[in-house]
PAZAPA-4460 file (N, C-alpha, C; in steps of 0.05 Angstrom, whole numbers, plus 32768, in hexadecimal, padded with zeros to 4 digits):
% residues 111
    n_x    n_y    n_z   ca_x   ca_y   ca_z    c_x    c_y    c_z   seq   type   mol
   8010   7FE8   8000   8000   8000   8000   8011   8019   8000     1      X     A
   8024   8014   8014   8038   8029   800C   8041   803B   7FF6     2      X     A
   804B   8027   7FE0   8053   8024   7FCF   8049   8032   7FBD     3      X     A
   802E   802D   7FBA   801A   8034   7FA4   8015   8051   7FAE     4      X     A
   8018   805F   7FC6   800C   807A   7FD1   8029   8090   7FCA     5      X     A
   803E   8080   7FD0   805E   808D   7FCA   805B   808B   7FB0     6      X     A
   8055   8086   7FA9   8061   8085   7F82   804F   809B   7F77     7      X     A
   803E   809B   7F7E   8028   80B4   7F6A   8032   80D1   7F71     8      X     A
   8041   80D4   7F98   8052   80E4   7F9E   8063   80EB   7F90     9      X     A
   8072   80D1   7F86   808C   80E5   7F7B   808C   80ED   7F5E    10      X     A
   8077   80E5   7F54   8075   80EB   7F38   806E   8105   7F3C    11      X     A
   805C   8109   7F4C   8049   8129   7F4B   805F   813A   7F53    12      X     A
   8078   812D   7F69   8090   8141   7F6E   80A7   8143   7F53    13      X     A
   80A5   8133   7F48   80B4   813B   7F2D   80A9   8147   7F21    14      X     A
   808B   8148   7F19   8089   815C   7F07   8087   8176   7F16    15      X     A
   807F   8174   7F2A   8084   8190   7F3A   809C   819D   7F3B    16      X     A
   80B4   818C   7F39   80D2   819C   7F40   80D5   81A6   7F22    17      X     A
   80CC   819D   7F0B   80D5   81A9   7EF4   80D5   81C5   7EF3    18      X     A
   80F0   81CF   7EEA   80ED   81EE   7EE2   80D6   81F6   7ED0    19      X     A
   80D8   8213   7ECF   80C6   8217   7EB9   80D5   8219   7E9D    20      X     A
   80C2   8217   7E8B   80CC   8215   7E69   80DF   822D   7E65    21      X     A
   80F3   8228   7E5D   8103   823D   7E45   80E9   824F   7E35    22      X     A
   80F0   8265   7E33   80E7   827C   7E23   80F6   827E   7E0F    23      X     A
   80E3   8278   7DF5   80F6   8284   7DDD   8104   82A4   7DDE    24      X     A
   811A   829C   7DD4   8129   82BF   7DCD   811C   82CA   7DB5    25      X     A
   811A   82E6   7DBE   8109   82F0   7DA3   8114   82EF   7D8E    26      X     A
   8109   82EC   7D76   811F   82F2   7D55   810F   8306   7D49    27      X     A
   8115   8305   7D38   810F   8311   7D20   8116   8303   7D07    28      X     A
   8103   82FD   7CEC   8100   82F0   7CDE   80FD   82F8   7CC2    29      X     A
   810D   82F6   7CA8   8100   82F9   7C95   8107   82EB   7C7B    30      X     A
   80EC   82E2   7C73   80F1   82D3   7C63   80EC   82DF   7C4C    31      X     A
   8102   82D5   7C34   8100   82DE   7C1B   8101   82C0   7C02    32      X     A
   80FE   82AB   7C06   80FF   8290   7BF0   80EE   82A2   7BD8    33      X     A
   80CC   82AD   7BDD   80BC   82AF   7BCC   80C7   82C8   7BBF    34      X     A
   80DA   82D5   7BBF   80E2   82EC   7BB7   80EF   82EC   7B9C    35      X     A
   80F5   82FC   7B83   8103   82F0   7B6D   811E   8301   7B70    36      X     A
   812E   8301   7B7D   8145   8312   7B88   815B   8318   7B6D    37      X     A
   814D   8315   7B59   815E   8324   7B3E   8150   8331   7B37    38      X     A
   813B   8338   7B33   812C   8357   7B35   8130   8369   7B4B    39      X     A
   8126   8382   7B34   8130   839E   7B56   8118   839E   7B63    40      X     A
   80FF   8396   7B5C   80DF   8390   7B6C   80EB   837A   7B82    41      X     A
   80F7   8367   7B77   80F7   835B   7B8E   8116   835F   7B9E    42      X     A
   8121   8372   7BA2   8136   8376   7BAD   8129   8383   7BBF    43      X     A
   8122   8399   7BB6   8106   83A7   7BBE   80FE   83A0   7BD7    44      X     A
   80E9   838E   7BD1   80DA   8380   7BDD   80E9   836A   7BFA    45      X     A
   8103   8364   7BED   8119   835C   7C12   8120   8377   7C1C    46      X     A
   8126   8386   7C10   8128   839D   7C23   810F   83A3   7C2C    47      X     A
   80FF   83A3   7C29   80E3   83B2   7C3A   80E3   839C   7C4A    48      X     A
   80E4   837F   7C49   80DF   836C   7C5A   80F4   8367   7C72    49      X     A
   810B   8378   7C74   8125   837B   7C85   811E   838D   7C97    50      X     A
   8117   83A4   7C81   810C   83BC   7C9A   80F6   83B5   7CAD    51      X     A
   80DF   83A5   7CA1   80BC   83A1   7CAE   80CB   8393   7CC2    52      X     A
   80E3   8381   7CC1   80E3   836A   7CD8   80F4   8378   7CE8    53      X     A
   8103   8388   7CE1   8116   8397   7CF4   8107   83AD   7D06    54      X     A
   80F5   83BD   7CFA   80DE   83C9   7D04   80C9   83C1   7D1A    55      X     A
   80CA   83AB   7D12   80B4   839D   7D22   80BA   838C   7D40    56      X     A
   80DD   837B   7D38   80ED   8377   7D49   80E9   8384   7D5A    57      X     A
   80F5   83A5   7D57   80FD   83BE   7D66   80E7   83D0   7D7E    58      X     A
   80D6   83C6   7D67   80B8   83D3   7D72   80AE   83C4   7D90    59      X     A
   80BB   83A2   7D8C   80B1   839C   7DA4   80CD   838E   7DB3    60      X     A
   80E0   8390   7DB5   80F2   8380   7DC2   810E   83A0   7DC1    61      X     A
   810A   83B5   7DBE   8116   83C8   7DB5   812A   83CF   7DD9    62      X     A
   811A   83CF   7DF1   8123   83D6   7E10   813F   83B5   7E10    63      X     A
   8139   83A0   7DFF   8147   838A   7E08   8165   838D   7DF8    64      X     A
   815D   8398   7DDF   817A   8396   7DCD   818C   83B2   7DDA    65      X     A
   8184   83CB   7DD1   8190   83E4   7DD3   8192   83E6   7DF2    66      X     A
   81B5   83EB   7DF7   81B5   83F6   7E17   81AE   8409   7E21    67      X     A
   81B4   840D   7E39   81A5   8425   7E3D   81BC   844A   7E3E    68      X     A
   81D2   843B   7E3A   81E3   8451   7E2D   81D8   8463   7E0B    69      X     A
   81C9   844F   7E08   81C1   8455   7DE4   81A6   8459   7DDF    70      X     A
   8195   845B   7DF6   8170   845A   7DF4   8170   8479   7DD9    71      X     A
   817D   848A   7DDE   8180   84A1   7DCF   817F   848F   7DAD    72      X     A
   8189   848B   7DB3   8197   8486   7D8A   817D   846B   7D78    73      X     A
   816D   847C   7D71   8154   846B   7D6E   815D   845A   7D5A    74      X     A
   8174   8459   7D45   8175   8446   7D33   8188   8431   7D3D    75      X     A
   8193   8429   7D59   81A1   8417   7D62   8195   83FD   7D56    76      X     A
   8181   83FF   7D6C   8171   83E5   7D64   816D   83D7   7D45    77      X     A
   815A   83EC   7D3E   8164   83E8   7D1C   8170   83D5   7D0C    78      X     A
   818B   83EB   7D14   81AA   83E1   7D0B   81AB   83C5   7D0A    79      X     A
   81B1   83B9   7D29   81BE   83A3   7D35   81A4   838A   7D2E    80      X     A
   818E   8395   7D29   817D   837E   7D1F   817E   8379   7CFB    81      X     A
   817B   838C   7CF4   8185   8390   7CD2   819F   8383   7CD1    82      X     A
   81B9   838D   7CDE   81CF   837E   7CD7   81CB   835E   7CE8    83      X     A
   81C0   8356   7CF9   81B8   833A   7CFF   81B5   832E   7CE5    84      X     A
   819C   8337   7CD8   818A   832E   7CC6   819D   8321   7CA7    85      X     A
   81A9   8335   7CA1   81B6   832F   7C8C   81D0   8324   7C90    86      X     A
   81E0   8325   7CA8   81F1   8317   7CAF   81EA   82FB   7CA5    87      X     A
   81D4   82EC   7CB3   81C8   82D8   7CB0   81BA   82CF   7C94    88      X     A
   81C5   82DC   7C7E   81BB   82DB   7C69   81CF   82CC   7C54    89      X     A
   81C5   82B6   7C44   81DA   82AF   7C2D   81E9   82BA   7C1E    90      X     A
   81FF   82BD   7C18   8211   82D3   7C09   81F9   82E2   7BF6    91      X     A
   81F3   82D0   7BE5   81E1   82DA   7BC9   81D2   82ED   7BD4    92      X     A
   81C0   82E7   7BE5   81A7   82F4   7BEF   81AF   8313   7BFE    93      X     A
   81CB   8312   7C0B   81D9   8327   7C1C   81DC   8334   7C01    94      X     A
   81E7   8335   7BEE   81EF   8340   7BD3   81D7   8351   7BCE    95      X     A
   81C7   833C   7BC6   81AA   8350   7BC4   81A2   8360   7BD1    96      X     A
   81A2   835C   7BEA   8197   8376   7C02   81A9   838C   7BFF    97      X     A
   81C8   838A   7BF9   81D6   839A   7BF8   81CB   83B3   7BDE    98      X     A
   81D4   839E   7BC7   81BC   83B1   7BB7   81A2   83BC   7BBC    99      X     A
   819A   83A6   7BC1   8181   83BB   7BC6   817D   83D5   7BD4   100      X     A
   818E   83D6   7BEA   8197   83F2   7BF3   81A7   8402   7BE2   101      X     A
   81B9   83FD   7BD1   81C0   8410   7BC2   81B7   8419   7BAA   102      X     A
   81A0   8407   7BA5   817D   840D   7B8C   8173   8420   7B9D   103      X     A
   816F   841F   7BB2   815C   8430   7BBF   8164   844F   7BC8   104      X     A
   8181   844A   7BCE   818F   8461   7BCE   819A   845E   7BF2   105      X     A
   819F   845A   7BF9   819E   844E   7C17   81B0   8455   7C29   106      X     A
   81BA   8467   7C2E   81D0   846E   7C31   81D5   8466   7C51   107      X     A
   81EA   8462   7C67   81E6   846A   7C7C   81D1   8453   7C94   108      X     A
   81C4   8462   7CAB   81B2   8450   7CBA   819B   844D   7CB3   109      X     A
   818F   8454   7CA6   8175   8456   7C98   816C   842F   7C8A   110      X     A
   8158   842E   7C93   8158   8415   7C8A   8143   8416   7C71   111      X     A
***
């Protein structure tokens, strides 16, 4: 009888001692496969999709990236998510974004 009353114990205490779940880290994401990245429409079109995710990143995870030496300098965040983004990008595809900023005229922090 023992036996059977201890055991349901310690199950309920194992699942009780479990930590809680890992929290994903925030990203930022953007996908370009459907894009035709030898046209300037669609060069175009990864640049606007760099900025919307870098924007949007910024908009809500913006107090976590930028320190608080830099709250002033509104395009930090920006920056360091945009250069994330294409860091992480296949040579070819980095090529294209490059152009595409220099189609667009791009000079500088401006995304």
């Amino acid at each position: 009888m023992r036996v059977t009353v201890f055991l349901p114990l310690v199950m309920l205490g194992a699942c009780a001692a479990r930590g809680p779940l890992p929290v994903a880290e925030p990203a930022a994401r953007v996908f370009y496969g459907d894009i035709a990245l030898d046209s300037a429409t669609g060069r175009a079109a990864l640049r606007a999709r760099v900025a919307n995710a870098a924007r949007g990143f910024c908009a809500k995870h913006e107090d976590e990236i930028t320190p608080d030496a830099l709250r002033t300098d509104k395009f930090y965040c920006l920056e360091r998510v945009r250069d994330t983004l294409v860091a992480e990008m296949p040579g070819a595809v980095r090529g294209a974004y490059r152009t595409a900023m220099d189609e667009a005229g791009i000079i500088g922090r401006r995304l």
